[in-house]
N, C-alpha and C positions, 0 to 999 in steps of 0.2 A: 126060523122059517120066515118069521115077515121082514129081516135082516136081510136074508134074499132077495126076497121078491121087491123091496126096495133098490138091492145092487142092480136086477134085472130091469127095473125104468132107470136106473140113472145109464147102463150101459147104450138101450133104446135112446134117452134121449139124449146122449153122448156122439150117439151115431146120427142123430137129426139134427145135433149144433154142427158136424162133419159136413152134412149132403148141404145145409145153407151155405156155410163157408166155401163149399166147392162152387154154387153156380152164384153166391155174391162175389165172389172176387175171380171169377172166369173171366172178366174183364181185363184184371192185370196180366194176363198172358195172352188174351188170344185180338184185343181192342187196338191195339197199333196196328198188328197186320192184316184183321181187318179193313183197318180205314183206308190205310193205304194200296187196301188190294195186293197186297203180296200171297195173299189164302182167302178161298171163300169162306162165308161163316161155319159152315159146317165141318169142313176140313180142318180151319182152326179148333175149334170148339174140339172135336175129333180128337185132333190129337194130343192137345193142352189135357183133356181127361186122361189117354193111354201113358201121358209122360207125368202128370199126378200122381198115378196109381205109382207107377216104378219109381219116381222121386223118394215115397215113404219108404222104402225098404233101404235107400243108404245109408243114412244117422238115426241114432237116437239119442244125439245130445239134447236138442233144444226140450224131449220127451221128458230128462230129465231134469233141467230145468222147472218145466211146469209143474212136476211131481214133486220137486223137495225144494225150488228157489225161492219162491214167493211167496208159499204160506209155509206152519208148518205144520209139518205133517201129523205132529202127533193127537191134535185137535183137531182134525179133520175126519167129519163123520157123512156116511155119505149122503144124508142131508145137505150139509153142506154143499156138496157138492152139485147135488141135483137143483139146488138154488143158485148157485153161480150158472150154468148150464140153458136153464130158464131166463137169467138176467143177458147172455151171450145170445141165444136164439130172440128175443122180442127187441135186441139192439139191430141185430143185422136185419131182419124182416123190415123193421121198420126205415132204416135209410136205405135198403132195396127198394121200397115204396116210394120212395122220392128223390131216387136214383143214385145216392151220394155214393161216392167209392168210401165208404169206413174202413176201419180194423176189425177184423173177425178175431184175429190174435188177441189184440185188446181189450175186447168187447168179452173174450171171454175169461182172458186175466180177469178184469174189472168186475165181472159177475161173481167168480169166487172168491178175491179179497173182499165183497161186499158181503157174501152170504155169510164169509168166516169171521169180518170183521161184527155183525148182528150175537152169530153166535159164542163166540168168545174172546169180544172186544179186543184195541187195539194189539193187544202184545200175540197175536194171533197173526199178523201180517207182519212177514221179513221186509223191514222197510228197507236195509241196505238194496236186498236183494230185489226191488223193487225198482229202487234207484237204479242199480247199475245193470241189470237184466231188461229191463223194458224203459223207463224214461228215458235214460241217457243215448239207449239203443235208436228209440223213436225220435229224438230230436239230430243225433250227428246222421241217420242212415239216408233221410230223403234229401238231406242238404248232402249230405255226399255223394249220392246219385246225381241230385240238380246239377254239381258241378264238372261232375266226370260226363254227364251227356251235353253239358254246354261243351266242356274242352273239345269233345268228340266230336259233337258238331260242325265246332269252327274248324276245328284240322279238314275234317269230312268235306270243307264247302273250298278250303282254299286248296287240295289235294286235284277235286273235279272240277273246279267251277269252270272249266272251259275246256269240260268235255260234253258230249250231244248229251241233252237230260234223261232223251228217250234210252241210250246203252248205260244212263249213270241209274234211272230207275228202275231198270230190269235188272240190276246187278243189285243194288240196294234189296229191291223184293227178294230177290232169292237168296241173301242174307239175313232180312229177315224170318225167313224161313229157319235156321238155324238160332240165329239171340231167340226168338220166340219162344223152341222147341227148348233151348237150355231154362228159359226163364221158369218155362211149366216145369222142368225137372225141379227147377231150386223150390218153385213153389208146395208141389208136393213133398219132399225134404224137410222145408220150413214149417210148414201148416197143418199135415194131416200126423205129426209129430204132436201136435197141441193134444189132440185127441186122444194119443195114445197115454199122452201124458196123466188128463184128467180120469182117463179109463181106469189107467193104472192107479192112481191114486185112491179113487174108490174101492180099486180091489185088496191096497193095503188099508184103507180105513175099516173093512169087512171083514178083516180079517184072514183075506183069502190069500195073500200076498206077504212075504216078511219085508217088516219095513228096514233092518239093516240093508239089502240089497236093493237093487236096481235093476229089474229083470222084465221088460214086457214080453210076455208071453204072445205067443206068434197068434193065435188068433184076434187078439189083438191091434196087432199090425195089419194084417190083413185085411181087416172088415173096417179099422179107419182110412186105409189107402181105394178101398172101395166105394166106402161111401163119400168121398172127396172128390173120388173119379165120376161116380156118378151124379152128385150135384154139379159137377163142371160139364160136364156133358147135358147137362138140360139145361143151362146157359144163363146166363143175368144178365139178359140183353138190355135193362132200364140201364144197367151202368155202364154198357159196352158203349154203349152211344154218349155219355157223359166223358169217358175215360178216351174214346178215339175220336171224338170231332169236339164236345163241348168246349175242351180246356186249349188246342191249338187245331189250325186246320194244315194236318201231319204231312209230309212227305216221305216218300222213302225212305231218305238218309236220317231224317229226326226219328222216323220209328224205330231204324237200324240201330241209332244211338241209345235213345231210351232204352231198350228190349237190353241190350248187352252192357249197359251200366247196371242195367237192374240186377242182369242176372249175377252178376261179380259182385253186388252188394250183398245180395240175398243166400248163394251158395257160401260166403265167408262167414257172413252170420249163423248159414246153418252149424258151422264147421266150428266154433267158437259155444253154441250152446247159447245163443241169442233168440227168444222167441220174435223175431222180427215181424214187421208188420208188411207186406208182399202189397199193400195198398200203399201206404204211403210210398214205397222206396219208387214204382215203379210212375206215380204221381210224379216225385221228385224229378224224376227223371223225363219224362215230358215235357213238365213246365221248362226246365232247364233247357231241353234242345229246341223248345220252342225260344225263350228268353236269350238264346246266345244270338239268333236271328234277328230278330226286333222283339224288343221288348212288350211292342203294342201288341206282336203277336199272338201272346198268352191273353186270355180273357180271365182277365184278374177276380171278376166278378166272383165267377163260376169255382175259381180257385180257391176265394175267398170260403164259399159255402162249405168246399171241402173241407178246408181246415178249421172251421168251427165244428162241423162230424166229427175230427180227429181231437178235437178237445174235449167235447162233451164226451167221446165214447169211455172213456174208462168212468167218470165217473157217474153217467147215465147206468152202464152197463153192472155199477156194482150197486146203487139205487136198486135197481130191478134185482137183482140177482140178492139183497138184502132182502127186500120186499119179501120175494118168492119163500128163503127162506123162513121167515116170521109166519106168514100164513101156513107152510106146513106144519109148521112146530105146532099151531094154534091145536091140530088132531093127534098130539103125541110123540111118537119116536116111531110109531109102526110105518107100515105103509101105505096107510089112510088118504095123510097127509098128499105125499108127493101125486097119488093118483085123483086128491082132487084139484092140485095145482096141476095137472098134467091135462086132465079132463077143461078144466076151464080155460088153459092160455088154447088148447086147440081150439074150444068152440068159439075165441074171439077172433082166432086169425079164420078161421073157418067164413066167421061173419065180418071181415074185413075184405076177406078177399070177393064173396059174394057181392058185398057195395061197391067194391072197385068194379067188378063186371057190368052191374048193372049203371054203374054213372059214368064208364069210359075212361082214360087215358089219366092218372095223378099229378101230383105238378111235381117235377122235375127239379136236378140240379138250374137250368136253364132260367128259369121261372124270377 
């Protein structure tokens, strides 16, 4: 029974590391065509949720990945689990508070090798699988985006450059309308996959699930594609403005570029069993179609910030997510534990978010 009512918070809070993920990283799909006015905010935001939701029902490779590549499964209890989960949620909240685009991907990899590396030290994380699922993934994907939205770029600039800019940027808008609308698909693909993945794995650690197979059960699917659509659709507007004006100030055809390098990185990746990170790639791709322009174009600054977010996040994210787990162990195996780790990360972001009301505006990537 209290085996239960444990699986029943980590499912809950499984489905609240999902609804963060969806309006932290709203920005990688719907911030280019904002800026550029190719969609209003809402119309993006709009639709970037309803192409989320349908994104999670075409693969579950990358589900599978998270379920058996990186840790293993057979040590995996769903404590564990519910402490990586904690360590994923208090990463993303927190660079949403100061606007950074992170990895939500990452942030929650790096919570359960944290949690599982506490509870049964190193030989508990597949480090191959480590390496070539997620590090190698995150270092070749935004560099190979950066470069395919520079080429694209520069094809893009010597193709038009002396056509009217007024018929090159109502063409470019309404392309972006489409790379956008693919990027949302990849994203939900890529990401609300994560979910189902850690879902599932709890459900094999509980017993409830045979761990020879690989089988997400459709409610499953469904209630993580929902709650991704739904955190995308109430929007993460700190980083929408980071991700669409801070890093280049965008035109039609660099958005156009970005959005559809992004999405040909992100959909291969889904398609390979890559938990990819839909932040960095579509980053990469920015800076890139800003940097084939002029270089000065890119605000290096601001760039910079990001990419120390993408370094600290795994191992920030498995810190926390070790943490989380020790303190629950501290009340046992039951479900003590997890509901007063659950009880106390609410009341602090509860009283985080209350000081941010009352002292006005955070400091930003910008800053």
């Amino acid at each position: 029974m209290s085996e239960d009512v444990v699986l029943v918070i980590v499912v809950i809070t499984a489905l609240a590391f999902d609804f963060t993920n969806g309006f932290h990283d709203t920005a990688n799909a719907v911030a280019t065509s904002i800026s550029t006015r190719a969609m209003s905010p809402r119309l993006a935001v709009g639709l970037a949720a309803i192409l989320n939701f349908a994104g999670a029902f075409i693969s579950l490779e990358v589900a599978a990945t998270v379920a058996g590549g990186i840790v293993e499964s057979d040590v995996i209890t769903t404590q564990i689990v519910f402490g990586g989960l904690i360590g994923a949620i208090a990463w993303n909240l927190a660079t949403w508070w100061f606007g950074l685009p992170s990895s939500s991907s990452h942030a929650l990899i790096g919570g359960v090798v944290g949690a599982a590396f506490v509870a049964a030290g190193p030989d508990a994380v597949l480090g191959d699988g480590l390496l070539e699922k997620v590090v190698i993934p995150a270092l070749v994907a935004p560099t190979l985006a950066f470069l395919v939205a520079g080429i694209s770029i520069l094809v893009t600039y010597r193709l038009v450059g002396r056509q009217r800019p007024g018929v090159v940027n109502r063409g470019y808008r309404l392309g972006q309308v489409i790379t956008g609308s693919m990027f949302s698909l990849a994203h939900g693909t890529n990401d609300a996959q994560k979910t189902m993945g850690i879902i599932t794995l709890a459900l094999i650690a509980s017993g409830h699930l045979d761990a020879d197979g690989f089988d997400v059960p459709f409610w499953v699917i469904f209630s993580s594609a929902a709650a991704i659509a739904a955190g995308t659709y109430s929007g993460g507007w700190r980083i929408i403005k980071t991700m669409g004006s801070r890093i280049i100030k965008m035109d039609p055809a660099q958005g156009f570029s970005a959005q559809a390098s992004g999405a040909a990185v992100v959909l291969t990746a889904s398609h390979l069993g890559f938990p990819l990170s839909t932040t960095h790639v579509i980053s990469g791709g920015v800076m890139g179609a800003g940097a084939a322009k002029r270089l000065s174009a890119v605000r290096w600054g601001v760039a910079g910030n990001i990419v120390i977010a993408w370094v600290l996040t795994l191992p920030c994210a498995a810190a926390i997510g070790g943490l989380a787990y020790g303190v629950s162990r501290i009340f046992g195996e039951g479900a003590l534990g997890p509901i007063v780790v659950a009880l106390a990360v609410t009341g602090l972001i509860a009283a985080a978010f209350g000081s941010r009301v009352r002292r006005g505006p955070a400091i930003t990537a910008e800053a």
